[in-house]
DSSP file (Angstrom, degrees, kcal/mol; ACC not computed):
  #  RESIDUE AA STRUCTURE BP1 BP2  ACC     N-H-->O    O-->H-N    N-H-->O    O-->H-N    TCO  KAPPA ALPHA  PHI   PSI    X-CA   Y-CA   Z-CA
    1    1 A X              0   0    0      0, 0.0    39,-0.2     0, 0.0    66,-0.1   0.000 360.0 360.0 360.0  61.5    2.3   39.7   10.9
    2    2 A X        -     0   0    0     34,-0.2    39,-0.8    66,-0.1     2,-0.4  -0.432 360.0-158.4 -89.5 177.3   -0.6   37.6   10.4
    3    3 A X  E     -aB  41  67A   0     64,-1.3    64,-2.4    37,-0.1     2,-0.4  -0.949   2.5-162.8-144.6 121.8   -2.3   36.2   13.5
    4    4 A X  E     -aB  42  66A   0     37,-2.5    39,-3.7    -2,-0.4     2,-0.4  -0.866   8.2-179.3-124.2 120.5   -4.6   33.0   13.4
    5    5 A X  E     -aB  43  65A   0     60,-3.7    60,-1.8    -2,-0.4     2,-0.4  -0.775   2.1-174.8 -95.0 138.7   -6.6   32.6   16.1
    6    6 A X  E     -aB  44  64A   0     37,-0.7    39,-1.9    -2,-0.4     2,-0.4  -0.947   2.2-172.5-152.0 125.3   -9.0   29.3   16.1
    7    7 A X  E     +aB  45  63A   0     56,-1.9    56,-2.3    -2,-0.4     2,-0.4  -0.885  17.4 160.1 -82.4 139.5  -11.7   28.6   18.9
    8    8 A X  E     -aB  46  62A   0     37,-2.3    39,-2.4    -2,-0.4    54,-0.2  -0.993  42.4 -86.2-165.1 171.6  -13.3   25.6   19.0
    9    9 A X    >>  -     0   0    0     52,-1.2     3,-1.2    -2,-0.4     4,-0.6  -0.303  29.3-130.0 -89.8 167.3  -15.2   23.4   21.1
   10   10 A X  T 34 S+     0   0    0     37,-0.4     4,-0.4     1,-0.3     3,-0.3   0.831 108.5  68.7 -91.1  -3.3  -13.3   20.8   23.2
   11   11 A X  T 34 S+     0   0    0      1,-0.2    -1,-0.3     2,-0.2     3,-0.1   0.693  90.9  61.5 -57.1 -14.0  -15.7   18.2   21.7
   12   12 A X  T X> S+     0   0    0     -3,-1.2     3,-7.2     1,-0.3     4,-1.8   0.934  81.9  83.0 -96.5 -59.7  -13.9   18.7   18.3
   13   13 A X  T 3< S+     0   0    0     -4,-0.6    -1,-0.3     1,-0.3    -2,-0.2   0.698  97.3  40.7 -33.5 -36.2  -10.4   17.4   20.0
   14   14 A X  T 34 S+     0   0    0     -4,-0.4    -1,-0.3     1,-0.1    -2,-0.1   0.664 120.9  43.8 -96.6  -9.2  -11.5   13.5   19.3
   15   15 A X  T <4 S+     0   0    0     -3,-7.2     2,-0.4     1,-0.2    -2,-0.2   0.524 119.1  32.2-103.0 -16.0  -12.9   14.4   15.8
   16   16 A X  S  < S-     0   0    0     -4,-1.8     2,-1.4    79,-0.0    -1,-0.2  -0.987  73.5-124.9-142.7 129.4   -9.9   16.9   14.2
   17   17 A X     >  -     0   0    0     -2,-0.4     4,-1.2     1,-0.2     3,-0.2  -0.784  29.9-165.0 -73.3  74.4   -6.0   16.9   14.8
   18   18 A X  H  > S+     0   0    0     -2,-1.4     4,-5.3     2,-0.3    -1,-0.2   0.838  80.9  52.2 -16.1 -66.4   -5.7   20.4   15.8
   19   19 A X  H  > S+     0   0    0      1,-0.3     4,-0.7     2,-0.2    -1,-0.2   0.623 107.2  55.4 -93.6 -11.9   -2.1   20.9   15.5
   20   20 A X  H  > S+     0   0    0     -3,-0.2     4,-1.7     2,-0.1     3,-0.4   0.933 107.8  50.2 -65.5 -49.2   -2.4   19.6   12.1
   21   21 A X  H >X>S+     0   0    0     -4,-1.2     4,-1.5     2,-0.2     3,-0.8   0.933 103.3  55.3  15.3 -86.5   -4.8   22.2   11.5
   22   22 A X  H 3<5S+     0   0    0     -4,-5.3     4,-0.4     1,-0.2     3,-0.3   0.823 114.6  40.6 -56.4 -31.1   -2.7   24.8   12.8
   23   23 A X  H 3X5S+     0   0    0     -4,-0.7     4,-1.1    -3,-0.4    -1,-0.2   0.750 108.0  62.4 -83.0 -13.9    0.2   23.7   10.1
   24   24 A X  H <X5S+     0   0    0     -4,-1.7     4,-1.1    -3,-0.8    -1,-0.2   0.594 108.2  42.0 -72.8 -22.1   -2.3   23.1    7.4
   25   25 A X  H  X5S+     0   0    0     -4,-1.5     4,-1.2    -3,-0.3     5,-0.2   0.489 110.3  58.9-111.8 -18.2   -3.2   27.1    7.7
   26   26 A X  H  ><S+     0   0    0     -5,-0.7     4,-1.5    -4,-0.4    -2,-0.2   0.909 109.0  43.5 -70.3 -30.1    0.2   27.9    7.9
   27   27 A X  H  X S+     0   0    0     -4,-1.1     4,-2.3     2,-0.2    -2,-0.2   0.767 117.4  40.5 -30.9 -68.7    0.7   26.4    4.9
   28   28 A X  H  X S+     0   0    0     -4,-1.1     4,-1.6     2,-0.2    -2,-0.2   0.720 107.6  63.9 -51.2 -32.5   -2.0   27.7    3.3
   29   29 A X  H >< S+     0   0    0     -4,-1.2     3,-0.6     2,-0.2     6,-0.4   0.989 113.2  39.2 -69.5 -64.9   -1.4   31.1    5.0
   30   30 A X  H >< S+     0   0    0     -4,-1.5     3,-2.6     1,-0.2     5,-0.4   0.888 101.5  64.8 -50.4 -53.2    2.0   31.2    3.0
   31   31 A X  H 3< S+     0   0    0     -4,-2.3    -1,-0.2     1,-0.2    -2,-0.2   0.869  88.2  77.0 -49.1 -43.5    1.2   29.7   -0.3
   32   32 A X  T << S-     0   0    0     -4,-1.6    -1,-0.2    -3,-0.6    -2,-0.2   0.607  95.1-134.1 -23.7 -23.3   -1.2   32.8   -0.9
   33   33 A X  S <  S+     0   0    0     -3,-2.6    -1,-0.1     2,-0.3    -2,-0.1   0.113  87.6  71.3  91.4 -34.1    1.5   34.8   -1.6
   34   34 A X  S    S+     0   0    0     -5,-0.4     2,-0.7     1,-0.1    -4,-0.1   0.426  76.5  81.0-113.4   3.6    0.8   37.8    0.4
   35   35 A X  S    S-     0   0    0     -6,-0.4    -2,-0.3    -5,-0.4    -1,-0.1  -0.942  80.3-123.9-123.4 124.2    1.3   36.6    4.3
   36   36 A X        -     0   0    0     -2,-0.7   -34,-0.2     1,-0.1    94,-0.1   0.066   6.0-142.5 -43.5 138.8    5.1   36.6    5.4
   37   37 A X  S >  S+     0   0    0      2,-0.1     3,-0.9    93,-0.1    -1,-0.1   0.682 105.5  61.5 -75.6 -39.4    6.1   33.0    6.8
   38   38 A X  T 3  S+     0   0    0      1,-0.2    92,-0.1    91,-0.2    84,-0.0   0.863 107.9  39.9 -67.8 -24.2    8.2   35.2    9.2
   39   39 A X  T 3  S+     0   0    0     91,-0.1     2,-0.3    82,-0.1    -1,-0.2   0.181  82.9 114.1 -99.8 -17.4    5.1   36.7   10.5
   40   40 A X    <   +     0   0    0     -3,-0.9     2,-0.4   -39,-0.2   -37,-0.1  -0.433  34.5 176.4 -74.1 117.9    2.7   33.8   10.7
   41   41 A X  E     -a    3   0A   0    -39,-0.8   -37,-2.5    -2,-0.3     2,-0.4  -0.987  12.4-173.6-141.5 132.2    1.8   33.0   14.5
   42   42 A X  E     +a    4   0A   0     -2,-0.4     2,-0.3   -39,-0.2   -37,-0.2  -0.993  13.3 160.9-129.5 118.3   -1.0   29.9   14.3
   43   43 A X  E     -a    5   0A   0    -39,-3.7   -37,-0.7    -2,-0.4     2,-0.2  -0.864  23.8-142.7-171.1 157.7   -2.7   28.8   17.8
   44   44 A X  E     -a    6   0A   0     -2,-0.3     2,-0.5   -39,-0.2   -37,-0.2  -0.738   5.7-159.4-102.1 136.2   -5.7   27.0   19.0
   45   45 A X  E     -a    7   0A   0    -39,-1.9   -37,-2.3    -2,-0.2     2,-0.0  -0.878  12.8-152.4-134.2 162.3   -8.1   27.2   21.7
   46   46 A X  E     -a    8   0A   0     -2,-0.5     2,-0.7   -39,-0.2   -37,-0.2  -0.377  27.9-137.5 -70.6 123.0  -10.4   24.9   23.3
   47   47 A X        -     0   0    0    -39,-2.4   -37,-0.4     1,-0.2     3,-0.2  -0.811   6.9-154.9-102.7 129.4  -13.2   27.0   24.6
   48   48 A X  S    S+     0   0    0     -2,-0.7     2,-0.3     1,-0.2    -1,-0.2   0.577  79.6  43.8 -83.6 -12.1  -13.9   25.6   28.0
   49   49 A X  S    S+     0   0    0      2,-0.0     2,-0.4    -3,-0.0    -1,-0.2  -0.849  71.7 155.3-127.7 101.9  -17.7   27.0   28.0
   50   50 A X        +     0   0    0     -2,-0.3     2,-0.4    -3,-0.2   -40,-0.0  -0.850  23.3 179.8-127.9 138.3  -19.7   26.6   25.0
   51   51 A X        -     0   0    0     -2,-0.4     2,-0.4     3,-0.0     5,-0.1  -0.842  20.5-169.6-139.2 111.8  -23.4   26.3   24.1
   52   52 A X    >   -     0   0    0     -2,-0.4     3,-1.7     4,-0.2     2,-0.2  -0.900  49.3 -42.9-119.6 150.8  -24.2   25.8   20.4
   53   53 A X  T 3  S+     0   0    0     -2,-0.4    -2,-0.0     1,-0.3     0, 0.0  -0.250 130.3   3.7  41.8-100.4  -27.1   26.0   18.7
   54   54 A X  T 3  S-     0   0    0     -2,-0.2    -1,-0.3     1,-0.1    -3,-0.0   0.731 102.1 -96.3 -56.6 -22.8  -29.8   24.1   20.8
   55   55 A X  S <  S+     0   0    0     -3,-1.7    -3,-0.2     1,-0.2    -2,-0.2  -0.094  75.9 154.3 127.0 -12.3  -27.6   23.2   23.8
   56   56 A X    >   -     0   0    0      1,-0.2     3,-1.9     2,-0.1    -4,-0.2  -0.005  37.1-150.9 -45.3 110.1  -27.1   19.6   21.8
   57   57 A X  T 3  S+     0   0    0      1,-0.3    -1,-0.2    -6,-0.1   -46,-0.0   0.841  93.8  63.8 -63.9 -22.9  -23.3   18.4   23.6
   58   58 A X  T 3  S+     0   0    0      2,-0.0    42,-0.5    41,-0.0    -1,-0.3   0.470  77.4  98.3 -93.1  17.1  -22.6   16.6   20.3
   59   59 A X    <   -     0   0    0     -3,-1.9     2,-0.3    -7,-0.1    42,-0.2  -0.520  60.4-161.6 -88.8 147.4  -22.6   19.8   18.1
   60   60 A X        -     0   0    0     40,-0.3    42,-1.1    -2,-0.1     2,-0.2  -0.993   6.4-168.5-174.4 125.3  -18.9   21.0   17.5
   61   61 A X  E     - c   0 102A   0     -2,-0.3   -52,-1.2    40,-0.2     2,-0.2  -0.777   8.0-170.6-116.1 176.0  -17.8   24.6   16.3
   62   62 A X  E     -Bc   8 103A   0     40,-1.5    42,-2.3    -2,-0.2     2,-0.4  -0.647   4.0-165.4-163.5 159.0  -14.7   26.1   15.1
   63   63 A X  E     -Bc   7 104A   0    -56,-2.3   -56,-1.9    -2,-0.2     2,-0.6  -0.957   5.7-153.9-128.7 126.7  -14.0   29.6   14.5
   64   64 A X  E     -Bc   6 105A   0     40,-2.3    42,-1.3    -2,-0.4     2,-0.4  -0.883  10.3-178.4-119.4 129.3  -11.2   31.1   12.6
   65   65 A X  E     -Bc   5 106A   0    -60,-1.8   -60,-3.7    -2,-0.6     2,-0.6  -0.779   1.4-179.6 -98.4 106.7   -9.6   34.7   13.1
   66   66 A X  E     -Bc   4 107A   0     40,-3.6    42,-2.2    -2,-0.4     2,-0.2  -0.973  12.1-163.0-140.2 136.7   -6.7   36.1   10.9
   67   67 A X  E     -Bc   3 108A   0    -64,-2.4   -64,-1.3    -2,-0.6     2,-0.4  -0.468  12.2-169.6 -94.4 141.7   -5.7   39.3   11.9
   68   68 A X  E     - c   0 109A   0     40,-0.6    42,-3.6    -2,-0.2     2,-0.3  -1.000  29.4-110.2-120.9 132.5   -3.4   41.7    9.4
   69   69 A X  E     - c   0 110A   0     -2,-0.4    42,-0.1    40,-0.2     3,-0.0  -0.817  49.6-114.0 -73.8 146.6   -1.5   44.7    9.0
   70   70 A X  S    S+     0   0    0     40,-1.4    -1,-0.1    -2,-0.3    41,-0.0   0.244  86.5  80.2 -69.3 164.2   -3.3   46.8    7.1
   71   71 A X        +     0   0    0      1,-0.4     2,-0.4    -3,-0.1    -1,-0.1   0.714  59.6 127.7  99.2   2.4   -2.1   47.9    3.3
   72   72 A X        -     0   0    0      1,-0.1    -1,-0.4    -4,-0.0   -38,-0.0  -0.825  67.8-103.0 -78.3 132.8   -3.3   44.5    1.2
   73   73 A X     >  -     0   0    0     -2,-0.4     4,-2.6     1,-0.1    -1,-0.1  -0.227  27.3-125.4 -42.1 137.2   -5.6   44.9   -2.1
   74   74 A X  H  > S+     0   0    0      1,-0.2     4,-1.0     2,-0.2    -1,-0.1   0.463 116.8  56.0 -78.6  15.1   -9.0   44.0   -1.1
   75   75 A X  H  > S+     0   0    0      2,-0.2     4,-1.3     3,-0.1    -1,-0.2   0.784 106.6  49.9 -98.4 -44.5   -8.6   41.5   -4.1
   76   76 A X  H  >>S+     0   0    0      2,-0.2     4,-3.3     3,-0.2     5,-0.5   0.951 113.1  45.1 -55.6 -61.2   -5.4   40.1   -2.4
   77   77 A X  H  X5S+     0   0    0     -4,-2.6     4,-4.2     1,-0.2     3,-0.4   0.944 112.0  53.8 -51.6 -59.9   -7.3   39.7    1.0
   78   78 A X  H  X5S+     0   0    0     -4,-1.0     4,-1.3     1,-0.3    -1,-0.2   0.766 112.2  46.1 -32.3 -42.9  -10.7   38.0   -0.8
   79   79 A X  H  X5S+     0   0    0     -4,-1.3     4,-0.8     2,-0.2    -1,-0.3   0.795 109.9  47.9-104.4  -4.8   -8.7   35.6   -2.4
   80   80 A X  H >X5S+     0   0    0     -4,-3.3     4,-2.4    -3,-0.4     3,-1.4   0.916 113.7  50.8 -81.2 -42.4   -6.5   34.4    0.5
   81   81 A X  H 3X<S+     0   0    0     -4,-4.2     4,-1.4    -5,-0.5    -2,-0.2   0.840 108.1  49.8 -65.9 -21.2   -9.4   34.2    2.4
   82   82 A X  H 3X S+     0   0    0     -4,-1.3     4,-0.8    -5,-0.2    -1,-0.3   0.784 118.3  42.2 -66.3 -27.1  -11.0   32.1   -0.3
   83   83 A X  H <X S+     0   0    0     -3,-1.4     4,-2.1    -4,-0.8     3,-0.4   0.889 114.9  49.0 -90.6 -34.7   -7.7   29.9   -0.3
   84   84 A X  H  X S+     0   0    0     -4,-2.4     4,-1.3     1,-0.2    -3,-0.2   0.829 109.6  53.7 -67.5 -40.9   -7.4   29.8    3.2
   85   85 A X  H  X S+     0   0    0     -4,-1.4     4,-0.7    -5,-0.3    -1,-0.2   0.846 106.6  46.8 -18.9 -66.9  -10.8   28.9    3.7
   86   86 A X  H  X S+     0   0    0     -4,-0.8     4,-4.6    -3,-0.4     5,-0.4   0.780 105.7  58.2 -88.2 -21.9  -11.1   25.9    1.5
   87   87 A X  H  X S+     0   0    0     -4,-2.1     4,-1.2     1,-0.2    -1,-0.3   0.862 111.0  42.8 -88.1 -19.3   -8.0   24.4    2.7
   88   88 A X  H  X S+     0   0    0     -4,-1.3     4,-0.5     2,-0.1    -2,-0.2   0.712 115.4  53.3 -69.9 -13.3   -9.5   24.3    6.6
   89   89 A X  H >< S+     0   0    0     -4,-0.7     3,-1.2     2,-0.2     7,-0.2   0.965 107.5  45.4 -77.1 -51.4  -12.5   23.2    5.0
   90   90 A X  H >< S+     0   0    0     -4,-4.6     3,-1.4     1,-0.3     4,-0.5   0.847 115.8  49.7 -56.4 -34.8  -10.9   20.2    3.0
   91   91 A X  H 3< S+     0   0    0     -4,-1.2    -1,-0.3    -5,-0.4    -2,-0.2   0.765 114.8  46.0 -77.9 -14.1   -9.0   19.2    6.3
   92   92 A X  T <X S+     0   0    0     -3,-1.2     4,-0.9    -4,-0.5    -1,-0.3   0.178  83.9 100.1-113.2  18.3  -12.3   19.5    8.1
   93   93 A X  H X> S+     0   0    0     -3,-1.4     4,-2.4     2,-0.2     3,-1.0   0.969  76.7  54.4 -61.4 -41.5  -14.4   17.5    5.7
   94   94 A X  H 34 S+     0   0    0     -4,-0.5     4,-0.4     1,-0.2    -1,-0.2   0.861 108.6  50.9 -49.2 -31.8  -14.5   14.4    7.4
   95   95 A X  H 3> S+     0   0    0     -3,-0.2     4,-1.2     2,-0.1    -1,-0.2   0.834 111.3  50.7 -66.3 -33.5  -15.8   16.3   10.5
   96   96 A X  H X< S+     0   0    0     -3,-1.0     3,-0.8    -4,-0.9    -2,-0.2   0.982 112.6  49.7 -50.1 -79.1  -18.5   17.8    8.2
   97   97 A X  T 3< S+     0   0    0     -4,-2.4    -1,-0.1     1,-0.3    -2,-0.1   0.618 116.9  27.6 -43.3 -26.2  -19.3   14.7    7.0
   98   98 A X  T 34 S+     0   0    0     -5,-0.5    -1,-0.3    -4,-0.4     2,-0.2   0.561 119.2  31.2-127.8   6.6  -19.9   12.6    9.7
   99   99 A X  S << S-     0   0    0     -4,-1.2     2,-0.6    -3,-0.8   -40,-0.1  -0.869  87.8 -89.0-149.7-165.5  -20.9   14.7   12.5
  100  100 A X        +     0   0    0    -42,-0.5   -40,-0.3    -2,-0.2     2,-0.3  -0.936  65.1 155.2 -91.9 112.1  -22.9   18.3   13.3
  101  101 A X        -     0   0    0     -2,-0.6     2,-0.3   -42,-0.2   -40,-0.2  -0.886  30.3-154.5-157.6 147.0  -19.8   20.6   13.1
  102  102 A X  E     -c   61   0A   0    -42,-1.1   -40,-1.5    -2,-0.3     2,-0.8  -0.992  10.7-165.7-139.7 121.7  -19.9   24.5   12.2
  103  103 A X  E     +c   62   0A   0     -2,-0.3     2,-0.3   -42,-0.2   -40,-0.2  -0.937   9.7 173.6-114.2 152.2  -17.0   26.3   10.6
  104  104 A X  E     -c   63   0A   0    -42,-2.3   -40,-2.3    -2,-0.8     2,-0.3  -0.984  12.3-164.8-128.0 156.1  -16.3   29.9   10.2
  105  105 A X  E     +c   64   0A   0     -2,-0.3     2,-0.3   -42,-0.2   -40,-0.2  -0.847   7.5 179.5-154.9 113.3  -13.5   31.9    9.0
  106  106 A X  E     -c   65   0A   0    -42,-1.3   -40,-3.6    -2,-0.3     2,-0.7  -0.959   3.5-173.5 -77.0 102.6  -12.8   36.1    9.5
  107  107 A X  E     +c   66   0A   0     -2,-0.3     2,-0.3   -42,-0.2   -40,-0.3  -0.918  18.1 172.8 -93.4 142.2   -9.9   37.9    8.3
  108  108 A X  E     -c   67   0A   0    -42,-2.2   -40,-0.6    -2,-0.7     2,-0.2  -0.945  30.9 -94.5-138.4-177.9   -9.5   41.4    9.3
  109  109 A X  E     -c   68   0A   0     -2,-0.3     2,-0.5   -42,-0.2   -40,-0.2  -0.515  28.7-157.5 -53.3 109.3   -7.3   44.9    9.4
  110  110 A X  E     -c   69   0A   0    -42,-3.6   -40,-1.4    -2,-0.2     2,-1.0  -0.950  29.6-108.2 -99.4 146.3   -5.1   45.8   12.3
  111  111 A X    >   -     0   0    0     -2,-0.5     3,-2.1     1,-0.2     4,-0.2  -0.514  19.3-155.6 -28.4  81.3   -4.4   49.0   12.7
  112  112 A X  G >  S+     0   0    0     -2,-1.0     3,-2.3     1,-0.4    -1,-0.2   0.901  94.7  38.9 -54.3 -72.6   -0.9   49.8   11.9
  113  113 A X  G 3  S+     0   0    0      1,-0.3    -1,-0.4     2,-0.1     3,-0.1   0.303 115.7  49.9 -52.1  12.1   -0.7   52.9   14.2
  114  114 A X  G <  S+     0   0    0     -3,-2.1    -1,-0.3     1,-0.1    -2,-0.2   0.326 108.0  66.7-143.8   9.9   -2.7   51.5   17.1
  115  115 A X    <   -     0   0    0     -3,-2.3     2,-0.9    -4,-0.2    -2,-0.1  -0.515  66.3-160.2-141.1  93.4   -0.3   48.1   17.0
  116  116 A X        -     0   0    0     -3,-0.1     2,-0.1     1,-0.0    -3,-0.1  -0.433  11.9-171.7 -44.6  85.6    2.8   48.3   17.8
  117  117 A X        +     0   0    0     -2,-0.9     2,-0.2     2,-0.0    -1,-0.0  -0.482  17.4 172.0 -35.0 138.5    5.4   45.3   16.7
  118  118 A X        -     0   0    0     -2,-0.1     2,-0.3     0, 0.0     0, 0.0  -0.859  15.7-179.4-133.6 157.1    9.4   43.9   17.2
  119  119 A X        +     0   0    0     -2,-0.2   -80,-0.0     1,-0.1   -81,-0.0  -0.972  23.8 173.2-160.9 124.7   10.4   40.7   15.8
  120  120 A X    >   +     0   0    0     -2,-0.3     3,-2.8     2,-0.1     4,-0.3   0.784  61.0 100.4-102.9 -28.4   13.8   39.0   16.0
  121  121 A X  G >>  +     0   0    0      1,-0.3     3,-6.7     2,-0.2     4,-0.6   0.688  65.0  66.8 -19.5 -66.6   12.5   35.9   14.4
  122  122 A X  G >4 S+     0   0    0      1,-0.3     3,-1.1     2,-0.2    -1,-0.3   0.699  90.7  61.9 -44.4 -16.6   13.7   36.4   11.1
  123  123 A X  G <4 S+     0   0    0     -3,-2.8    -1,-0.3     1,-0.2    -2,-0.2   0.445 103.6  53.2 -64.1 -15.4   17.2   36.1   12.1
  124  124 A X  G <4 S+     0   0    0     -3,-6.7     2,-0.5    -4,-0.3    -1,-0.2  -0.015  91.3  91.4-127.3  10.3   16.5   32.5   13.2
  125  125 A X  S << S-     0   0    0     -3,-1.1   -87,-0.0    -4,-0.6     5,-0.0  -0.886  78.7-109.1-115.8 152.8   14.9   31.2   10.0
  126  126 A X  S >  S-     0   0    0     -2,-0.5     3,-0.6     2,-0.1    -2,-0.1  -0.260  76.8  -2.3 -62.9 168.9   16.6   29.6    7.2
  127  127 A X  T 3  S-     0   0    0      1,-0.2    -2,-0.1     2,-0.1     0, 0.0   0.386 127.9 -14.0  34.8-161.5   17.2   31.3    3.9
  128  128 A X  T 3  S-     0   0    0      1,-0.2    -1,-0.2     2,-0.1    -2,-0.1   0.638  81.7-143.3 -28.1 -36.7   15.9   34.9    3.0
  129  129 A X    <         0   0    0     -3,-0.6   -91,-0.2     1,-0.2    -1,-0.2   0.744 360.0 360.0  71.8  37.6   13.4   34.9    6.3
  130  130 A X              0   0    0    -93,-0.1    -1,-0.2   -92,-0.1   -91,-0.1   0.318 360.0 360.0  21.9 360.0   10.8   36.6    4.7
């Protein structure tokens, strides 16, 4: 059930294809190995009040959150976040490159007892459903 959360500044929207983005870490989210395709919920938003670093408007963040249930090796977690990482990084080099842009990237633990799931989804994917 991972959940990938991306803020980012709305300045970023003319430099980066978002909702490429969002299928490029779904992608990446799966290929790890250890995060469910059925489980995978990817979405962006533009945060409408932002001030980064000096107050400079051409400065351009984005911050990425994936959320777990608990009950992965911390070796498993390390290296999907290393893969997961590199492939938002590679899709954001050209932003890197050519303009003042800040990335970041969290996974953490949820709390199995303290978050409650239901899911029909899998019933509505092709093959096995993960």
């Amino acid at each position: 059930m991972p959940h990938i959360q991306m803020d980012y500044s709305p300045n970023l929207e003319t430099r980066l294809d978002i909702a490429g983005l969002c299928r490029v870490l779904r992608d990446a989210s799966v290929a790890t190995g250890i995060l469910p395709l059925a489980g995978i919920r990817v979405r962006a938003t533009a945060c409408t009040h932002v001030v980064i670093a000096d107050g400079q408007p051409d400065h351009a963040f984005l911050d990425i959150s994936l959320r777990l249930r608990e009950g992965r090796s911390p070796e498993d977690k390390a290296r999907a976040t290393a893969e997961i990482f590199a492939a938002a990084e590679a899709y954001c080099a050209g932003v890197m490159e050519t303009s003042s842009f800040m990335l970041s990237f969290e996974m953490r633990d949820i709390d199995a007892a303290l978050s409650p799931k239901t899911s029909s989804i899998r019933r509505y994917l092709p093959g096995d459903g993960q």
